[in-house]
C-alpha positions as CSV (number, residue, x, y, z in Angstrom):
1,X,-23.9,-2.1,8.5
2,X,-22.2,-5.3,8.6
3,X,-18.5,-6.3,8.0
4,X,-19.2,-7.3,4.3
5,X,-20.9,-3.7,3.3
6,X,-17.9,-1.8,5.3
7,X,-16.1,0.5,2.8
8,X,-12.3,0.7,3.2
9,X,-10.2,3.7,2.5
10,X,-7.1,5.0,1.6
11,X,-4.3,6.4,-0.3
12,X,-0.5,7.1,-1.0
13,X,1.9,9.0,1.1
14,X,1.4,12.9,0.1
15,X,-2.5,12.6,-0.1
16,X,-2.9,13.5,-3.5
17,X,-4.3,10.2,-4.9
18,X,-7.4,8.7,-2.0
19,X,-9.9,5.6,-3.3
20,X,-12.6,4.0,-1.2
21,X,-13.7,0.7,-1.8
22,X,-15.3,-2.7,-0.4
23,X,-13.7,-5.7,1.4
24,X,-11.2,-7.4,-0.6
25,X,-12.1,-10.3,-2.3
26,X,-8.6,-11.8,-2.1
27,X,-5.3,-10.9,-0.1
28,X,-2.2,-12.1,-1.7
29,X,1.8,-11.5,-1.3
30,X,2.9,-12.1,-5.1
31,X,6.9,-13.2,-5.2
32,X,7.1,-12.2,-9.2
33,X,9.9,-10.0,-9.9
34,X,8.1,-7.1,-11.6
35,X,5.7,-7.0,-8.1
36,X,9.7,-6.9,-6.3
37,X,10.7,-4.0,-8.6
38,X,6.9,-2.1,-8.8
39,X,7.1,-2.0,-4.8
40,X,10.6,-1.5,-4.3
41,X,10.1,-4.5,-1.8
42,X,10.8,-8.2,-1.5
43,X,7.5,-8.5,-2.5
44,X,4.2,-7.3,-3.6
45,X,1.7,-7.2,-0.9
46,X,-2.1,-6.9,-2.3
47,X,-5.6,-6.7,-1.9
48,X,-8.3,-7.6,-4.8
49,X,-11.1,-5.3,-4.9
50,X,-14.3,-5.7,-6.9
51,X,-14.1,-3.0,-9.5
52,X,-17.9,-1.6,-9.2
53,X,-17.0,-1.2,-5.7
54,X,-14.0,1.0,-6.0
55,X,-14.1,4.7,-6.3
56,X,-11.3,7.0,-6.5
57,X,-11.7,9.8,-3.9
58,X,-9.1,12.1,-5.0
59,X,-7.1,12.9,-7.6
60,X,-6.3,9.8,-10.3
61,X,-3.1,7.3,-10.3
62,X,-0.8,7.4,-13.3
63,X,-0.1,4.4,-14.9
64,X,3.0,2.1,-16.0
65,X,2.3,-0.5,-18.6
66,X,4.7,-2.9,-16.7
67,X,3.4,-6.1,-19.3
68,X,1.4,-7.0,-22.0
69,X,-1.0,-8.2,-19.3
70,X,-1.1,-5.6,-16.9
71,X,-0.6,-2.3,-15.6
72,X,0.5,-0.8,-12.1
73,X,-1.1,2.4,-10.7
74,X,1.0,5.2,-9.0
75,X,1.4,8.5,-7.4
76,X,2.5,10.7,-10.3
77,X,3.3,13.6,-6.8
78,X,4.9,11.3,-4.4
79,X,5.7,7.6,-6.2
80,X,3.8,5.8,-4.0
81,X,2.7,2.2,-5.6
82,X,-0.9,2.0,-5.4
83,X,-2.3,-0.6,-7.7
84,X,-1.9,-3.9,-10.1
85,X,-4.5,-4.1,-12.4
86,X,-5.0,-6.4,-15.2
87,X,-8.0,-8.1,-16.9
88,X,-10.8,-6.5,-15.3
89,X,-9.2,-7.0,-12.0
90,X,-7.4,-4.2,-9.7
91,X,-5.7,-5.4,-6.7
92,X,-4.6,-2.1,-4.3
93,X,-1.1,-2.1,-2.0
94,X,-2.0,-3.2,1.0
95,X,0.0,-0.4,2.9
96,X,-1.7,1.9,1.1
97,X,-5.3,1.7,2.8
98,X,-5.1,3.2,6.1
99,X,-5.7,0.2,8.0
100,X,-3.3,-2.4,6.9
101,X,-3.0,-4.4,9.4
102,X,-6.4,-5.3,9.0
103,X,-5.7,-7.1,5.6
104,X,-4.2,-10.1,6.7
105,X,-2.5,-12.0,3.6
106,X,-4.8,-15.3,2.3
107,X,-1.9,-16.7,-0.4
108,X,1.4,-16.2,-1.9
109,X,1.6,-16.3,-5.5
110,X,4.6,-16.7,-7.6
111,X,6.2,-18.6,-4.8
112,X,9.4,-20.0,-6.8
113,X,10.2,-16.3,-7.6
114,X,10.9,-15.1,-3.9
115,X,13.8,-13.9,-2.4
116,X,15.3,-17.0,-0.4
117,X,15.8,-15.0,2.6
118,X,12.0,-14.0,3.0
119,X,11.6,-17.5,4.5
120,X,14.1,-16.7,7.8
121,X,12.6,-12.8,8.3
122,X,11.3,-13.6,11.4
123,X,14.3,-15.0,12.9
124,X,16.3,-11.9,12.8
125,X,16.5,-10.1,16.3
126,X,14.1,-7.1,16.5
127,X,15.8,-3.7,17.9
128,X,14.2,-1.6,20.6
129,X,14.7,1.9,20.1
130,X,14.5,2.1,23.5
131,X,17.1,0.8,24.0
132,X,19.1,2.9,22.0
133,X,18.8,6.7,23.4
134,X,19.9,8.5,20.6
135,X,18.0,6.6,17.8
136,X,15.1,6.6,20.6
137,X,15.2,10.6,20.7
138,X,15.9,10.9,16.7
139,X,13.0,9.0,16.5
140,X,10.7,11.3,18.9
141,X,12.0,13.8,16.7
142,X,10.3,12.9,13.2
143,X,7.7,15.3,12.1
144,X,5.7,13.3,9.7
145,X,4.8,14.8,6.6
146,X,2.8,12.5,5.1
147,X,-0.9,12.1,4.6
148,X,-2.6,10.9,7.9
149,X,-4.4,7.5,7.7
150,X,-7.8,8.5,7.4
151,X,-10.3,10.9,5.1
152,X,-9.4,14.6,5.0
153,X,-11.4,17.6,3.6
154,X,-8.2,18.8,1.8
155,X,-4.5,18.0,1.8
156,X,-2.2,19.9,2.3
157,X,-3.4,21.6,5.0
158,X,-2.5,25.3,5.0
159,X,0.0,25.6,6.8
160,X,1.8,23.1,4.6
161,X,0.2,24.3,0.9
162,X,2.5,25.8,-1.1
């Protein structure tokens, strides 16, 4: 299999919505102000998939008519944002596949729209929890309870259900 044919999964944060789909055909950051209010972020951060490629693996999204032009798909369980999807295209969070990292952004769209302090992120000084033994332990101390980033049989398991 090459790198074009690999399928890409994922999903929102409680596991009950899952999709698996083809590379992206575009990666984009969009500034706009209904991607900052959709994500609850600074920004929108997506990837466009090819529609005949993408198949929803679990449960279905809800949808918000956020404009006359488009729609944004959800997590009706948790509220996880999961798509933008608008003439024939769907574009998926890109921290909603399990492997984000790997979807390195290509353009930003709406550019005149963004939040002036985006541009001077990366200056601000990064903290260590390390250095900081009681954030450090709090930290060891987080039981995630979300979906893990890959395909499961069934979520919740056991344990958790109910």
């Amino acid at each position: 299999m090459n790198a074009s044919d690999a399928r890409l999964s994922g999903g929102c944060q409680c596991g009950a919505v899952r999709f698996s789909c083809a590379a992206p055909t575009r990666i984009s950051i969009c500034h706009c102000r209904m991607c900052q209010k959709a994500t609850g972020g600074v920004y929108g951060a997506f990837a466009s998939v090819d529609t005949t490629a993408l198949s929803w693996t679990r449960g279905a999204r809800k949808i918000f008519h956020s404009s006359n032009v488009a729609q944004r798909g959800f997590c009706a369980d948790c509220g996880t944002p999961l798509t933008w999807e608008g003439d024939g295209e769907v574009a998926i969070s890109i921290a909603a596949f399990d492997r984000p990292a790997d979807l390195k952004p290509q353009v930003q769209l709406e550019f005149h729209e963004r939040i002036p302090w985006v541009h001077d992120l990366g200056a601000l000084p990064a903290r260590n929890n390390a250095d900081y033994p009681a954030v450090d332990a709090f930290m060891a101390s987080v039981v995630s309870l979300q979906h893990p980033d890959h395909d499961t049989d069934a979520w919740p398991p056991e344990e958790r259900a109910g």
